[in-house]
Backbone as a ProteinNet text record, in pm:
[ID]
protein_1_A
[PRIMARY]
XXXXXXXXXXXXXXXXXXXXXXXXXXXXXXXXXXXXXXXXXXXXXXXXXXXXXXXXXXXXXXXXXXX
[TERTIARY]
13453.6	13435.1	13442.9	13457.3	13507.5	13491	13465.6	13452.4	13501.8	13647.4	13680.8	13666.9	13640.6	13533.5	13372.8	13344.7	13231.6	13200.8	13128.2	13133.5	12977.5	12935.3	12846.4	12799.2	12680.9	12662.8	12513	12540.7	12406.6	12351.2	12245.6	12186.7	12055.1	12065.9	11960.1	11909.4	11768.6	11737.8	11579.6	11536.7	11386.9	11366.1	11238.8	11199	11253	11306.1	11400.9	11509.6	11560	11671.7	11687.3	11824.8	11837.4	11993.9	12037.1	12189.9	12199.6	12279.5	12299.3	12434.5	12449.5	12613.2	12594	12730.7	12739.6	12886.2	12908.8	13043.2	13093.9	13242.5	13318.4	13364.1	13406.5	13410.1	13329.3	13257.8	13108.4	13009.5	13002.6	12952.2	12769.4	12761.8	12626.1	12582.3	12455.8	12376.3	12360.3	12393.8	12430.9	12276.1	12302.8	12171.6	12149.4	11986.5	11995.3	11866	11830.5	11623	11658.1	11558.9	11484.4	11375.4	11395.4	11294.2	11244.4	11099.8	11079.5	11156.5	11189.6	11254.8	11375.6	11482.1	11554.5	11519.7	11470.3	11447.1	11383.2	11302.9	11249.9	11354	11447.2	11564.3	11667.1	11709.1	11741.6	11661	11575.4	11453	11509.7	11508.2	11463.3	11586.9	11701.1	11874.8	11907.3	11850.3	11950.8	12083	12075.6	12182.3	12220.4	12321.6	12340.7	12330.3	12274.8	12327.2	12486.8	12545.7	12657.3	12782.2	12754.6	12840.6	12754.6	12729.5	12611	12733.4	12828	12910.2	12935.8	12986.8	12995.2	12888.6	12763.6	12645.4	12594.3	12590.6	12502.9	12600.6	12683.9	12768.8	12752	12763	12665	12593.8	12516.3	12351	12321.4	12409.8	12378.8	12395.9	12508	12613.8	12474.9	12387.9	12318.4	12221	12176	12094.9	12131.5	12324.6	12339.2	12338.6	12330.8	12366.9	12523.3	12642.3	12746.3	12794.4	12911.7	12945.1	13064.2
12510.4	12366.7	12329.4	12209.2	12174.3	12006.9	11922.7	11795.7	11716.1	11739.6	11661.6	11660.2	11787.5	11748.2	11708.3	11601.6	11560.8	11427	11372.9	11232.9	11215.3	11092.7	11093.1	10946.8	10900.7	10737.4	10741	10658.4	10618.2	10475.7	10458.6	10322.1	10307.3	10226.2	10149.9	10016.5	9979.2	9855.2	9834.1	9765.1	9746.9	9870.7	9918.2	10009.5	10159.6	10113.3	10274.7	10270.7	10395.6	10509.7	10590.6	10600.8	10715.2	10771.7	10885.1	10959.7	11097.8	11060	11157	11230	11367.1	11425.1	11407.4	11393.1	11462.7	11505.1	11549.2	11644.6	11535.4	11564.6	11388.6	11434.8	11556.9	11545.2	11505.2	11568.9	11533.5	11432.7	11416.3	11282.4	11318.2	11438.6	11481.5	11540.9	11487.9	11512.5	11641.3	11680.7	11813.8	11812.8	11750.4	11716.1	11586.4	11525.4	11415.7	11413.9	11268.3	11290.1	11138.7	11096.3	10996.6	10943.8	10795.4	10759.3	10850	10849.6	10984.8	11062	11134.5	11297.9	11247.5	11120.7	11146.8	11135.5	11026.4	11047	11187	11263.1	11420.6	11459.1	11474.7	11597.7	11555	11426.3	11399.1	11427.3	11422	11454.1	11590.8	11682.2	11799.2	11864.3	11792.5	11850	11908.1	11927.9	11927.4	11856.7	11754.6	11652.6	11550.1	11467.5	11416.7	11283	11112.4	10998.3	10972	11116.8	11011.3	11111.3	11135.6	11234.8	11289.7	11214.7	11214.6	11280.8	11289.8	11342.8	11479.1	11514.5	11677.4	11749.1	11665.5	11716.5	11798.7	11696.4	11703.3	11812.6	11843.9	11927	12060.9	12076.8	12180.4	12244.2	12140.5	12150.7	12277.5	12162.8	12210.9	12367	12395.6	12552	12647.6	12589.9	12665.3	12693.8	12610.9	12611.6	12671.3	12729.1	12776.5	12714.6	12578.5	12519.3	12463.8	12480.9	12458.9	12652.2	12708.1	12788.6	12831.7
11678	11665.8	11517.5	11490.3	11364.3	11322.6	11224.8	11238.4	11286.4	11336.1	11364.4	11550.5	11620.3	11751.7	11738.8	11659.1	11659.4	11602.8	11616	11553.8	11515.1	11405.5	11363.8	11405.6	11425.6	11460.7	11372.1	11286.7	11215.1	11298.6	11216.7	11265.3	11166.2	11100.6	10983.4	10990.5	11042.9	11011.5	11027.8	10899	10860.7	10842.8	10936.3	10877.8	11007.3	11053.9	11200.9	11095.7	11127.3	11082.5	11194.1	11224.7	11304.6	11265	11249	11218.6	11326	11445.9	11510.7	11555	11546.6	11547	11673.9	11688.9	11866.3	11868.6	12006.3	12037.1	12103.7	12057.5	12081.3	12194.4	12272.7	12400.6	12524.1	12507.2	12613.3	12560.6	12467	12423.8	12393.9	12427.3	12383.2	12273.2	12273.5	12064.6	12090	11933.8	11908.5	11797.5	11725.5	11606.4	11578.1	11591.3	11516.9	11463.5	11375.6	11338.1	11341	11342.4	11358.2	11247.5	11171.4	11126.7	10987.7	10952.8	10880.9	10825.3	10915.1	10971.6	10856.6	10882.5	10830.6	10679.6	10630	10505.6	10450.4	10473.7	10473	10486.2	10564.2	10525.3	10459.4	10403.5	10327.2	10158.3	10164.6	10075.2	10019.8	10114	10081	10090.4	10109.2	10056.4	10181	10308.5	10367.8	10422.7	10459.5	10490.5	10357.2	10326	10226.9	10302	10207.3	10307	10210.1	10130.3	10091.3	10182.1	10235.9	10365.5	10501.7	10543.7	10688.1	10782.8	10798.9	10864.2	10825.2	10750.5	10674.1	10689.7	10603.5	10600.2	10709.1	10862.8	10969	11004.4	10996.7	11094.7	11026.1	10896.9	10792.1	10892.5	10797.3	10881.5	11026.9	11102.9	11306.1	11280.8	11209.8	11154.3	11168.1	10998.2	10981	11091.1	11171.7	11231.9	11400.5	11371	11508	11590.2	11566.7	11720.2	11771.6	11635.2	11638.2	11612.6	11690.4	11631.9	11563.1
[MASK]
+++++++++++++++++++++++++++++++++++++++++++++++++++++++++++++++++++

């Protein structure tokens, strides 16, 4: 798998955040956070907000849930 089978959908307003990958075939979340969560892993370098797409798909890699 590779970025371009996956897609990213953010969503920002007041005070919710949410950035979730998913697999553009089946249409199901692969990784996402919520709220908090995202600012914290943004925080702490895992995901970037200036490539939320690259990043998250990184990310899933390391974490084995993409292989």
């Amino acid at each position: 798998m590779n970025t371009r089978d996956t897609e990213i959908h953010t969503w920002f307003e007041r005070d919710r955040q949410h950035v979730e990958l998913r697999d553009s075939s089946t249409d199901k979340t692969i990784l996402e956070f919520w709220d908090d969560d995202v600012t914290q892993i943004v925080e702490d370098g895992f995901i970037s907000a200036r490539d939320w797409h690259g990043s998250m798909f990184e990310y899933a890699q390391e974490l084995g849930l993409i292989a």
